[in-house]
C-alpha positions as CSV (number, residue, x, y, z in Angstrom):
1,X,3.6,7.2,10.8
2,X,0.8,10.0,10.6
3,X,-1.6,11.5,8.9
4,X,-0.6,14.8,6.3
5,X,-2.9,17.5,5.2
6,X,-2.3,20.5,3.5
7,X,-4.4,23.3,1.5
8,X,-3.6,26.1,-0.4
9,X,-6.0,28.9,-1.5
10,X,-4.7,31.6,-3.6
11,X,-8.2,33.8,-4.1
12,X,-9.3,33.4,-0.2
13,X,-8.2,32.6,3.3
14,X,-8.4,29.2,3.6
15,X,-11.7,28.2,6.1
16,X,-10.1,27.3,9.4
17,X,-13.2,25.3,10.8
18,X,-13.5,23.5,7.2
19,X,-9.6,22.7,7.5
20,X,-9.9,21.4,11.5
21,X,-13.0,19.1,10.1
22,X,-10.5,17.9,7.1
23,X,-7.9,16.9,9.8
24,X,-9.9,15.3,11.8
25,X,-10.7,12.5,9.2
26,X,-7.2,11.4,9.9
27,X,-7.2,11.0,13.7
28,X,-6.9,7.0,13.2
29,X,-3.6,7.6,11.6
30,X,-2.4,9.8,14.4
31,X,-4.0,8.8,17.5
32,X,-1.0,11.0,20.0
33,X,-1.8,14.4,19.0
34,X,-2.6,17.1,15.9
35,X,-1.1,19.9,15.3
36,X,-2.1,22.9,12.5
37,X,0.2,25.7,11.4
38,X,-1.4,28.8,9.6
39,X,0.8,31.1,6.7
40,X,0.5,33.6,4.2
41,X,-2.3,36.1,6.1
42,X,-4.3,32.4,6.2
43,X,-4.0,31.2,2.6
44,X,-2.0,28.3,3.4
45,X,-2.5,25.4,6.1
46,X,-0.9,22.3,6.7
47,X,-2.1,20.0,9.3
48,X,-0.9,16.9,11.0
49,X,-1.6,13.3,13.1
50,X,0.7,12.1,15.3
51,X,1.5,8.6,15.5
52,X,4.8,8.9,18.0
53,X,7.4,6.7,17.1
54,X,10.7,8.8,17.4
55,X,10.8,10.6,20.6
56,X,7.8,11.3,22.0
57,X,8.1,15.0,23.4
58,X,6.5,18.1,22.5
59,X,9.7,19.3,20.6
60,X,9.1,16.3,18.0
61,X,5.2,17.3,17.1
62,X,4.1,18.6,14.0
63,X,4.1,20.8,11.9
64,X,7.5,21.0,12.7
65,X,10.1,24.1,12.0
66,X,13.7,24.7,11.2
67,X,15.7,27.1,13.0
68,X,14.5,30.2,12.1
69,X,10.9,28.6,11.4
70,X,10.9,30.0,7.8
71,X,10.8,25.9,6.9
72,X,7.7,23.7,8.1
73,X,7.1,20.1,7.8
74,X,4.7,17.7,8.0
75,X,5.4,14.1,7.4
76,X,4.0,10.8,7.0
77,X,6.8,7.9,7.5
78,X,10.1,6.8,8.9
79,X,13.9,7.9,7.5
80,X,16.1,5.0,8.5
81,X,19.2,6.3,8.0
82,X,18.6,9.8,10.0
83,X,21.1,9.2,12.5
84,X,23.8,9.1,9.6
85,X,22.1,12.0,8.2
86,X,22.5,14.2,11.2
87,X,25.9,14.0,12.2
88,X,26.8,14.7,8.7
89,X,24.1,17.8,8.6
90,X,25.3,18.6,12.3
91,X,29.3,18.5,11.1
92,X,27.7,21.2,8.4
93,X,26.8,23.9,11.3
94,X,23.1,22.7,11.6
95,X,21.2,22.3,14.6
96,X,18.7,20.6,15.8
97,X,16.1,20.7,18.1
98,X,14.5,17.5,18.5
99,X,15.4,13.5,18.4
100,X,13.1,12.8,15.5
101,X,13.6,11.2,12.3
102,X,11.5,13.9,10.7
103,X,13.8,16.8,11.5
104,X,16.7,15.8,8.9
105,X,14.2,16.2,6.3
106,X,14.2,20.0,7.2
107,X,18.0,20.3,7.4
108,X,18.6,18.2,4.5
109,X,16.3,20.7,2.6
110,X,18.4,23.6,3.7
111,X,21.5,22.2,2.3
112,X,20.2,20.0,-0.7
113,X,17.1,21.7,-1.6
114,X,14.7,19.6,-3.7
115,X,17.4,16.6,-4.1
116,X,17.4,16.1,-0.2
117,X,14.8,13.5,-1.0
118,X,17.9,11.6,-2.9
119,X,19.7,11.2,0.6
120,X,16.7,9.5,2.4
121,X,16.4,6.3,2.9
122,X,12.8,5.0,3.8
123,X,8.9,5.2,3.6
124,X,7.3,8.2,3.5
125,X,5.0,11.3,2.1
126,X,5.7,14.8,2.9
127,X,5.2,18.2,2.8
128,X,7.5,20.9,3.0
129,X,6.1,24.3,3.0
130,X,9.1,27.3,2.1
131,X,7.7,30.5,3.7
132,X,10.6,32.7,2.5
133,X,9.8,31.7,-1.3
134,X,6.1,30.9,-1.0
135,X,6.7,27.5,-2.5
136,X,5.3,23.8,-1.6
137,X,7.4,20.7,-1.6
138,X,5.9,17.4,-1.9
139,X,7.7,14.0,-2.3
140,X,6.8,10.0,-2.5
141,X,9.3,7.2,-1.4
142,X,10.7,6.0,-4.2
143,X,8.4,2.6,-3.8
144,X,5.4,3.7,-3.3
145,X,5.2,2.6,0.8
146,X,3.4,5.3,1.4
147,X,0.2,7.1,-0.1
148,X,-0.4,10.8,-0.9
149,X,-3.3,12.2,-2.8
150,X,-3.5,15.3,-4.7
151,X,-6.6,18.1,-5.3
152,X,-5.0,20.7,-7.8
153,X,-8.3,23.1,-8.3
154,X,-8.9,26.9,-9.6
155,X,-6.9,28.9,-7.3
156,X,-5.6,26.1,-5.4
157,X,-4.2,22.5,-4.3
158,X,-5.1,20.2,-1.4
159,X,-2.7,17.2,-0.5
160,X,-3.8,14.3,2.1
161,X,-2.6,11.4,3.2
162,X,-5.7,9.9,2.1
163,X,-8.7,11.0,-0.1
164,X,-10.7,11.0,3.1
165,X,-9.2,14.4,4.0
166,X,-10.3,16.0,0.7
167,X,-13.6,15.0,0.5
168,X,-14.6,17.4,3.5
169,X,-13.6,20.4,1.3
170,X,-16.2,22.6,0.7
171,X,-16.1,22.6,-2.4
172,X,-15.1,19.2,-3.8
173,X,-18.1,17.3,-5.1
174,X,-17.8,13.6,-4.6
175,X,-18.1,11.9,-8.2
176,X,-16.8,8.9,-9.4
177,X,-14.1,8.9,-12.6
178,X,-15.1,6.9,-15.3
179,X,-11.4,5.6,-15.9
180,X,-10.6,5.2,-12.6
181,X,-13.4,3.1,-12.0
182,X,-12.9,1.1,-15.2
183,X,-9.4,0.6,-14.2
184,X,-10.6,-0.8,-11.0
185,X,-12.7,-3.2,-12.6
186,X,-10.0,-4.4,-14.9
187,X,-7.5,-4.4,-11.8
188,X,-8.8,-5.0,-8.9
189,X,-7.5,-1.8,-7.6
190,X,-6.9,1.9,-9.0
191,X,-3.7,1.9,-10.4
192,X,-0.9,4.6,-11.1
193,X,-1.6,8.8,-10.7
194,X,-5.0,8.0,-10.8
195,X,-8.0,8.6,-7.9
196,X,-11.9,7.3,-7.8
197,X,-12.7,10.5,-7.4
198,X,-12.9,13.0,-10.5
199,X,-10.3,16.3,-9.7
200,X,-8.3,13.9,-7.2
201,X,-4.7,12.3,-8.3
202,X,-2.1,10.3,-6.5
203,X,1.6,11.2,-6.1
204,X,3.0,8.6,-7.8
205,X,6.0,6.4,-6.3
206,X,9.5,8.3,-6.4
207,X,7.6,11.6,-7.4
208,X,8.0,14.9,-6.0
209,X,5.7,18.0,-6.7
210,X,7.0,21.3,-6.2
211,X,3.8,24.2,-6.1
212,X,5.5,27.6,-6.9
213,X,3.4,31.1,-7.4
214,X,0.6,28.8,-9.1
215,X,2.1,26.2,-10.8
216,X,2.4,22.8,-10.6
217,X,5.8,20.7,-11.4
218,X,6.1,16.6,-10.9
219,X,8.9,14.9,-12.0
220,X,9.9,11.5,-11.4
221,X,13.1,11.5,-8.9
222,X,14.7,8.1,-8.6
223,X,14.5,5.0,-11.3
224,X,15.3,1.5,-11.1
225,X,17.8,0.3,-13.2
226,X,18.4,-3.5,-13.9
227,X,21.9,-4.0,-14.9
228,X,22.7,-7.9,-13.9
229,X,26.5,-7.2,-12.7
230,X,26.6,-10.2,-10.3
231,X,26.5,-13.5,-12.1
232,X,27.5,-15.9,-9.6
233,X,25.2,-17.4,-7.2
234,X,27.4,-17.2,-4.0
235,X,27.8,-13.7,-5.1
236,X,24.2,-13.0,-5.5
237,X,23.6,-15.3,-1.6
238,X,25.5,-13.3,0.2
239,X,24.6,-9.8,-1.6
240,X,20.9,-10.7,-0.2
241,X,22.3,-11.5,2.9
242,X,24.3,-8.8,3.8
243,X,21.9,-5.8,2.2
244,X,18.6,-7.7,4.6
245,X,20.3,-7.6,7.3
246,X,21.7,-4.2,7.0
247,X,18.0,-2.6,6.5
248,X,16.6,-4.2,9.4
249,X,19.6,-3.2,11.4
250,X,17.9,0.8,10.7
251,X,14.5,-0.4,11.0
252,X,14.7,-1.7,14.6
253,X,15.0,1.5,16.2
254,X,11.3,2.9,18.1
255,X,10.7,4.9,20.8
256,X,7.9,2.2,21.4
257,X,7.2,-1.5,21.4
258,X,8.1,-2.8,18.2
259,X,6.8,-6.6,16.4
260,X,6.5,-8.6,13.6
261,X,3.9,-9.6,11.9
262,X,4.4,-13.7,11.2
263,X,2.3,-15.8,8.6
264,X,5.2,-18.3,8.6
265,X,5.7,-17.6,5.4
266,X,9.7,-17.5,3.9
267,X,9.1,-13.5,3.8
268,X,8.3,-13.0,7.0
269,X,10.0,-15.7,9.3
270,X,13.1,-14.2,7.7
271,X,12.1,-10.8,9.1
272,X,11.2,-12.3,12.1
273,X,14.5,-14.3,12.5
274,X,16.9,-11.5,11.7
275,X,14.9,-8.9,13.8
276,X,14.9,-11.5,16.7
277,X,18.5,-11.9,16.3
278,X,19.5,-8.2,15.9
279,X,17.6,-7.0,19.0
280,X,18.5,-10.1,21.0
281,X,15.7,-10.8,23.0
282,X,11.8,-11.6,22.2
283,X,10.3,-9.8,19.7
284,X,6.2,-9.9,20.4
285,X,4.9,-12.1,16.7
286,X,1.5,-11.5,15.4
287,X,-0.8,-14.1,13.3
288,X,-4.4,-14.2,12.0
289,X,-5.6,-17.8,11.0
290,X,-8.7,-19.1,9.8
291,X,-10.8,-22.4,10.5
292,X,-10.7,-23.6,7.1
293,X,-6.9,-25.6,7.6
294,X,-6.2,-25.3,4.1
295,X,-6.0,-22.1,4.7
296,X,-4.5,-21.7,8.2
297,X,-1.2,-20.7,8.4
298,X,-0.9,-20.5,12.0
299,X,1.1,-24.0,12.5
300,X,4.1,-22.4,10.4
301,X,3.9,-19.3,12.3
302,X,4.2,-21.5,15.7
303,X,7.1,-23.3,14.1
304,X,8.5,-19.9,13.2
305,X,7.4,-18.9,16.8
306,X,9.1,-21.5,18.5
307,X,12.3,-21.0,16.0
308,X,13.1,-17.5,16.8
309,X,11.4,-17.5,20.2
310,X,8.9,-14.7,19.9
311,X,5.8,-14.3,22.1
312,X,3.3,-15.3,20.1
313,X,0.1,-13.6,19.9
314,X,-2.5,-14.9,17.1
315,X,-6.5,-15.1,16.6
316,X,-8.4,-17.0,14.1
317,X,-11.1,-15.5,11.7
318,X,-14.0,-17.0,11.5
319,X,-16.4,-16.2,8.8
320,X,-18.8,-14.4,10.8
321,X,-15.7,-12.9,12.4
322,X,-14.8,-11.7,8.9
323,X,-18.6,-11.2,7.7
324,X,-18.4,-8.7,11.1
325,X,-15.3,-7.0,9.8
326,X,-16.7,-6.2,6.4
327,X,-18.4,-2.5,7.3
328,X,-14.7,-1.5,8.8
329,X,-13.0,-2.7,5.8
330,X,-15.4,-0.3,3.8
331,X,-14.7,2.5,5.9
332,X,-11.0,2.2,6.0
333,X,-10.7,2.4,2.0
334,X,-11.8,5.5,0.2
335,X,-11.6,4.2,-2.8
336,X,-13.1,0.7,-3.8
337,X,-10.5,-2.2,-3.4
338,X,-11.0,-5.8,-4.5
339,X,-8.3,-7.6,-2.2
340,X,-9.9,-10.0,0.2
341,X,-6.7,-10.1,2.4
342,X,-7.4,-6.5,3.7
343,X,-10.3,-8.6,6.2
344,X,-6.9,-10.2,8.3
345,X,-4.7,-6.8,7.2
346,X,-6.9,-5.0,9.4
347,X,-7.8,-7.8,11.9
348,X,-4.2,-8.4,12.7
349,X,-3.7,-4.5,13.0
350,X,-6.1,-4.5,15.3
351,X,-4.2,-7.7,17.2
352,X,-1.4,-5.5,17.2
353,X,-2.7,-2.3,18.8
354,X,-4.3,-4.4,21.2
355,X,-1.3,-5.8,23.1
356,X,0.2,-2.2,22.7
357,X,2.8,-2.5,19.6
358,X,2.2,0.4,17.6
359,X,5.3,-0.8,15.4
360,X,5.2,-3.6,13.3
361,X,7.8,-5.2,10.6
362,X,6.2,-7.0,7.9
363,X,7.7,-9.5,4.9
364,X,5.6,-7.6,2.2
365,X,7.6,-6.9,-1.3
366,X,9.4,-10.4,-0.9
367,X,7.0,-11.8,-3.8
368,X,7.5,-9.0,-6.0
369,X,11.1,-9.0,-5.3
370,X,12.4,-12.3,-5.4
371,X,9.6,-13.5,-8.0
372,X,7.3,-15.6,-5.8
373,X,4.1,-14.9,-7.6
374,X,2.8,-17.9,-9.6
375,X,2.6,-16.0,-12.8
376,X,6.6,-16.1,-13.2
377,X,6.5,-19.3,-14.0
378,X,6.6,-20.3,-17.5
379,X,3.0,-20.2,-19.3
380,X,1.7,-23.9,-19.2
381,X,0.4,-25.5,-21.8
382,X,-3.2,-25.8,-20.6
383,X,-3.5,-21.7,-20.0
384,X,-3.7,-21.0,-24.0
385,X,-7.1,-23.3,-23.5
386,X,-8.4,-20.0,-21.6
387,X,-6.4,-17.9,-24.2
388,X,-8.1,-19.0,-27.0
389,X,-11.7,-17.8,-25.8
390,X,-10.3,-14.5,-24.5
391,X,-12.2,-11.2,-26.4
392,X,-10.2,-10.7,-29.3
393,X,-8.7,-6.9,-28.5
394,X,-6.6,-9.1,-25.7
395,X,-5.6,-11.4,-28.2
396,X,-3.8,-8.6,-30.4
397,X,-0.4,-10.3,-31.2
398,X,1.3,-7.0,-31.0
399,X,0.4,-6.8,-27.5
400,X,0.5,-10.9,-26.7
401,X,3.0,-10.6,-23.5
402,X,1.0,-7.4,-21.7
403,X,-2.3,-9.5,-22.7
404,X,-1.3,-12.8,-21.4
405,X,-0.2,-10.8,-17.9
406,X,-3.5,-8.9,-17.7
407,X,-5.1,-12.2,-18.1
408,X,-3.4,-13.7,-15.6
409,X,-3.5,-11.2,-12.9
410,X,-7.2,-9.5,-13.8
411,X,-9.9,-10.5,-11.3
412,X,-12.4,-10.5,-14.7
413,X,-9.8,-13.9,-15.9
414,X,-9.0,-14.4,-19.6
415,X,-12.5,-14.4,-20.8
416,X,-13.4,-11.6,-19.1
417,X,-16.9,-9.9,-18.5
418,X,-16.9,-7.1,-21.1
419,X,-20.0,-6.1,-20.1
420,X,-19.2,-4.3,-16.7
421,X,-17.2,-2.2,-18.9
422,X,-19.5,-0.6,-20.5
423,X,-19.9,2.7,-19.0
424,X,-16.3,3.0,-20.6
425,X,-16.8,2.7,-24.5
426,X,-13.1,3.0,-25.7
427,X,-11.6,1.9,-22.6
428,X,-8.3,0.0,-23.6
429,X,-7.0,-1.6,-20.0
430,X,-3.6,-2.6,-21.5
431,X,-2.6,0.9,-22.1
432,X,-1.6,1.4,-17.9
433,X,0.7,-1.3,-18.5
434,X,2.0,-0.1,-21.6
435,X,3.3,2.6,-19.9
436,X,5.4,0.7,-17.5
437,X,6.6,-1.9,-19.5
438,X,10.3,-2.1,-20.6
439,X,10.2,-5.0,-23.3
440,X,14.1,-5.4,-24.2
441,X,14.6,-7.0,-20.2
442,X,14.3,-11.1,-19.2
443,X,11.0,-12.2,-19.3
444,X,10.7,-12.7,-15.2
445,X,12.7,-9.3,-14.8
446,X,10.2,-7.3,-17.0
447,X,7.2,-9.4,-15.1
448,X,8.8,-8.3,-11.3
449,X,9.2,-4.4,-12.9
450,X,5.2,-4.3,-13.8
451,X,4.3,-5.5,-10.3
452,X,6.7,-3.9,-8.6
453,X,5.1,-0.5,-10.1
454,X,1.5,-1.7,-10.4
455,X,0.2,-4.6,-7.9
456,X,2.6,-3.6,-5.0
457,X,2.0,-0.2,-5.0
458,X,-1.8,0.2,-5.4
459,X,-3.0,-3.3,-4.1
460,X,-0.1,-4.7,-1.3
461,X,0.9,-1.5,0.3
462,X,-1.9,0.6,-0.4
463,X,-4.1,-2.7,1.3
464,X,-1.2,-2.5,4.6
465,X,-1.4,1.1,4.6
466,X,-4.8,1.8,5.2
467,X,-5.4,-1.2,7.7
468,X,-2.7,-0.5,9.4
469,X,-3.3,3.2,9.9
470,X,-7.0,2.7,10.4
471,X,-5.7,0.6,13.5
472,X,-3.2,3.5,14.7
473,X,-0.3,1.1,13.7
474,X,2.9,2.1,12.0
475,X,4.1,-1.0,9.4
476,X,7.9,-1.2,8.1
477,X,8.6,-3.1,5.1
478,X,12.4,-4.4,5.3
479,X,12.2,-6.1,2.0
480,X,11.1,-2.8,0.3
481,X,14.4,-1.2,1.1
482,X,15.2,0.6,-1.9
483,X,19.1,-0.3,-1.5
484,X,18.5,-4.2,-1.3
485,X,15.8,-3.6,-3.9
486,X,18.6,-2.1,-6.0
487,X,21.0,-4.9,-5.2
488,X,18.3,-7.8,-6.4
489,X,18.0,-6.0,-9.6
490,X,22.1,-5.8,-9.9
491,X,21.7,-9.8,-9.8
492,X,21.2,-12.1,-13.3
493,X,17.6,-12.9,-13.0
494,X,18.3,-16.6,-14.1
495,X,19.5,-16.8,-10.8
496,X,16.5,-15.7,-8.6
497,X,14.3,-18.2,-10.9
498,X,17.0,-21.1,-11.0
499,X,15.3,-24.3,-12.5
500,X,12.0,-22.2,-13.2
501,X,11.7,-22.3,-8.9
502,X,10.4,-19.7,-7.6
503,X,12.0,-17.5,-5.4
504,X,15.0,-19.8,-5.5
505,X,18.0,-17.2,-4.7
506,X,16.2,-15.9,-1.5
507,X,15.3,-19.7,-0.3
508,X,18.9,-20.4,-0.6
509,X,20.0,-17.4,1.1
510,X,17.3,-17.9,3.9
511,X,18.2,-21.2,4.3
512,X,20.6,-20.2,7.2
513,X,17.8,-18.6,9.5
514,X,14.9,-20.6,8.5
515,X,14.0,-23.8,9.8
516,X,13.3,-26.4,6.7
517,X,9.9,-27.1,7.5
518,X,9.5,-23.3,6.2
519,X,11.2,-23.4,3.1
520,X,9.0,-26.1,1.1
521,X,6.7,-24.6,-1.1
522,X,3.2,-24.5,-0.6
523,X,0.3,-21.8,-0.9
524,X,1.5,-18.1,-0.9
525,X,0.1,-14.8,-0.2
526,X,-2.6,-14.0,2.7
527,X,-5.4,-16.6,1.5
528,X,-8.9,-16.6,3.2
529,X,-11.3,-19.6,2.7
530,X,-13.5,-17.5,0.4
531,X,-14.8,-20.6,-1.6
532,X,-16.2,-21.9,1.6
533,X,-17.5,-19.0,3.3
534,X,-19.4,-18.4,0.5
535,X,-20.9,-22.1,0.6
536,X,-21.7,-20.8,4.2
537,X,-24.1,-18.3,3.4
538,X,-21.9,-14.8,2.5
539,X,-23.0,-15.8,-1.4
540,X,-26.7,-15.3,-0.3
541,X,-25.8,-12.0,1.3
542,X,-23.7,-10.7,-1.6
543,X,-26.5,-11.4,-4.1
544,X,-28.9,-9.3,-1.6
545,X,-26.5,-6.6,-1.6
546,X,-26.7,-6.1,-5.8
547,X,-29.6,-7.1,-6.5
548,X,-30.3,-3.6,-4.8
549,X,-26.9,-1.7,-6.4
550,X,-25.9,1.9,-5.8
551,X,-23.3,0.9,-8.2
552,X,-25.9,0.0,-10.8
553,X,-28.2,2.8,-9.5
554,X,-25.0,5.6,-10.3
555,X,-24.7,4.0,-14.0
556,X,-21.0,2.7,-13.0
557,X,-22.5,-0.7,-14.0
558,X,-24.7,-2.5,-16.1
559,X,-27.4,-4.4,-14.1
560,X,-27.5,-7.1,-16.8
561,X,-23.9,-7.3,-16.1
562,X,-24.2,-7.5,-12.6
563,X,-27.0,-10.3,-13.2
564,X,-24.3,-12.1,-15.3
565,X,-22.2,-12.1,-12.6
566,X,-24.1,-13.1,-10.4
567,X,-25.6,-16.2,-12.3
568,X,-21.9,-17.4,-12.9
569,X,-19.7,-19.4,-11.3
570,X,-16.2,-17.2,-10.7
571,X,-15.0,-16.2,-7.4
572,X,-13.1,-12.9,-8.3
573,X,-16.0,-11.3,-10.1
574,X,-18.5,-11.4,-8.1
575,X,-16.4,-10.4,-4.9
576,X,-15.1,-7.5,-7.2
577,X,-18.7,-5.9,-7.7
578,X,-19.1,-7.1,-3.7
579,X,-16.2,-5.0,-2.6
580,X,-17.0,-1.8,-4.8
581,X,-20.6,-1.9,-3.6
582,X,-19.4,-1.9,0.0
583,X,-17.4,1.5,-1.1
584,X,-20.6,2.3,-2.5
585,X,-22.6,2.3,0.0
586,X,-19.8,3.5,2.9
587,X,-18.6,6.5,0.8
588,X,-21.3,7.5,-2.4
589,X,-24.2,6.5,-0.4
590,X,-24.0,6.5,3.6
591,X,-27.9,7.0,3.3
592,X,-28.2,3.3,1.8
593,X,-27.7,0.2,4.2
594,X,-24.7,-1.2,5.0
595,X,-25.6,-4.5,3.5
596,X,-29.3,-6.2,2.8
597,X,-30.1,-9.4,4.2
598,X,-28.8,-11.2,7.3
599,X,-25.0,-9.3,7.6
600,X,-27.1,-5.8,8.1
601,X,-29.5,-7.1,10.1
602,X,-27.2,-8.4,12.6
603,X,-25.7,-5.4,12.7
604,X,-28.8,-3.5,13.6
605,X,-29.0,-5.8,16.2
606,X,-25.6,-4.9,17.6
């Protein structure tokens, strides 16, 4: 795991000392070393961050070369199957140099060309700069794991692991998009090919951009296909059984300490058991808790603990611990994000680092995967109360099953606060989903597809990403495999959702590893006690904080909106405007205060 820059400049020599201050953005994601690599009589650069996973030598740094060096890489991410991959490249005449993953990415170029990214299997971003042809390479795992962001300009393009990177360009001017920032309001998060920032893109998931003499080409290189082939549900059992333990078989190999992050949660305690069993000895288990017990999860992670026989390693987080947090969590996003659970993301990276594991596994993708979220269940009867007072474009019949979803999953709710809109006359929020929809599939089936390509990618693994990087910590995602991800999806869906429970097929075929005690249902997801911390004085802060808005102050926000907010009632809201004011104020504004009121006085003070 690193961090990726590139820049190309077809009317000048790209600036060096401009470039070295770009790189150096990243150096959280690559805390072992940086390396830059100049082409073309200086109108190309690429630049990397190490994070040294897979042998740790000089002959493993980037930007890396082929033989002849008329290939360079640089890469963000792991290939889990590169072992396989270079004895079959090595029984083809090539040779290689180093013990890294990244190097089959080179040699699978050579003999593949732009479909070598069909032969990998794992998370990661790259670029691949051709010297002999002048031509760029870019690629996206096919889910979205990891991030890459995109500046095509006038006589140009700039790609970064994150928009941090681009920002120090000499010439890009820092200004919000109106429909990106709409679609954060609407979301929760920025969603798809689009950036905050106006001129910026993302790569989406399973894309690869190829920049020839000038132009740009994106394409979309892998696509999943649900075609239910297994019906039974021993079938489907051991299916899950056999493809899980096969990726976490390749995703135990590390040059350095290697972990688990454990909320005691089915998803992860059936990393941590498999991983635990695999390796066959202690595997070092990581857990953030809270005060609040409804809300603490640490006495299923000591069950898990105990289960598996990890060595445990947790820390509760308090609200002032979190309150403290807040500023960090603003500077690791560069672009606003609603989700609360990035405060333990990144305090639990931190844990990590701390006690030396710069690898961690992680159970993300099992809710999208195996339908754990609560919105797969069949809509109850007392939802259409909420329905029926919705604004009437979401009540379009033609549009009912997108509607009810965005209702379900917005942070605005079904009722929505049209007014924080407003900067965006026009703005239709279904239309993102529209686009990803496939309406002739099973109603959960269609539901998992829109969150596998939405909510995961730009809220769950964008929200790991970033913390984790921030923290110098490389995350794998087991469950995210894209060959067991295939196999779920080759499974009838009737059987993942059996008797309307959810995430039935994957209890079942947990069952074996898991102790009981872990496979009842209760609360999912990474909760914090929000509802009470605000009760403990973070409300009073919050209200400081927009009653004196940059957000209202840069017209992305009506102030009577904001006041609405503010005088209501609803959690998500008002911790929606709370998290994009913190952007705000980190990224638009680094002249304002952190925070008003007590949070920025205390940290004055410290």
């Amino acid at each position: 795991m690193c961090g990726i820059l590139g820049q190309i400049e077809t009317r000048e020599p790209v600036d060096r000392a401009a470039f070295a201050r770009m790189l150096a953005t990243l150096a959280a994601r690559g805390p072992d070393g940086e390396g830059t690599r100049i082409f073309c009589e200086g109108h190309v650069a690429l630049g990397h961050r190490r994070l040294a996973i897979h042998d740790l030598s000089a002959q493993a740094a980037q930007p890396m070369p082929n033989e002849d060096a008329s290939l360079w890489l640089c890469f963000n991410g792991e290939i889990y199957n590169f072992r396989e991959l270079r004895k079959e490249l090595e029984s083809r005449g090539h040779r290689f140099r180093s013990q890294a993953d990244s190097e089959v990415i080179l040699h699978a170029y050579e003999e593949w060309g732009d479909d070598c990214v069909l032969r990998l299997r794992g998370i990661f971003a790259f670029g691949l700069w051709d010297d002999r042809r002048e031509r760029l390479l870019l690629a996206r795992d096919r889910l979205g794991v990891k991030p890459l962001y995109l500046w095509p300009h006038a006589g140009g393009l700039v790609f970064a692991s994150q928009p941090r990177a681009i920002l120090e360009h000499p010439r890009f001017r820092r200004e919000v998009d109106a429909e990106a920032f709409a679609h954060y309001l609407a979301y929760r998060y920025v969603p798809g090919e689009l950036a905050i920032w106006a001129g910026m893109q993302k790569l989406g998931a399973a894309q690869r951009l190829v920049w020839e003499r000038g132009s740009l080409r994106r394409e979309r290189y892998w696509q999943l296909h649900c075609a239910p082939s297994v019906q039974r549900a021993d079938e489907a059992v051991e299916l899950v059984r056999s493809k899980l333990e096969e990726a976490l078989r390749l995703q135990l190999t590390s040059d350095v300490p290697l972990g688990v992050f454990l909320s005691g949660g089915i998803d992860s305690s059936a990393v941590a058991a498999l991983a635990s069993r695999a390796l066959g000895r202690p595997i070092p288990s990581f857990t953030i808790g809270f005060d609040d017990p409804a809300a603490d999860e640490r006495p299923f992670a000591r069950i898990a603990s105990a289960a598996f026989g990890t060595q445990p390693h947790e820390q509760a987080l308090s609200r002032d611990a979190a309150r403290a947090l807040l500023p960090a969590v603003a500077a690791a996003y560069d672009e606003p994000f609603f989700d609360p659970s990035s405060l333990p993301s990144l305090a639990v990276a931190r844990l990590a680092r701390a006690e030396r594991v710069p690898v961690v596994l992680s159970g993300d993708g099992g809710d999208e995967l195996f339908a754990g979220y609560r919105w797969y269940e069949p809509p109850a009867r007392e939802r259409a109360i909420g329905w029926r007072l919705a604004p009437r474009w979401l009540r379009d019949p033609q549009r009912e099953f997108l509607a009810r979803h965005f209702a379900r999953v917005s942070p605005l709710g079904p009722r929505g606060v049209p007014e924080l809109l407003a900067a965006t006359p026009g703005f239709d929020p279904l239309a993102f989903l529209r686009r990803l929809d496939r309406p002739g599939l099973p109603r959960v089936t269609r539901l998992q597809l829109l969150d596998l390509q939405s909510f995961l990618v730009d809220d769950v693994l964008l929200k790991v990403d970033h913390a984790s990087m921030a923290s110098g910590v490389e995350v794998r995602v087991p469950l995210l495999d894209h060959e067991l991800v295939e196999a779920v999806f080759s499974i009838e869906s009737s059987l993942l959702f059996a008797g309307g429970e959810r995430k039935a097929l994957f209890k079942r075929a947990a069952a074996s590893w898991l102790p009981r005690e872990l496979l009842t249902p209760r609360k999912q997801g990474f909760g914090l006690p929000l509802a009470g911390w605000l009760r403990g004085g973070l409300r009073a802060e919050i209200a400081a904080a927009l009653s004196d808005s940059v957000l209202v102050a840069r017209g992305l926000v009506p102030a009577h909106a904001v006041a609405r907010v503010l005088g209501g009632s609803a959690l998500p809201p008002l911790w929606l405007l709370f998290a994009a004011e913190l952007w705000a104020r980190h990224w638009l504004e680094p002249a304002a205060p952190p925070l008003n009121g007590a949070l920025a006085r205390r940290e004055l003070a410290a």
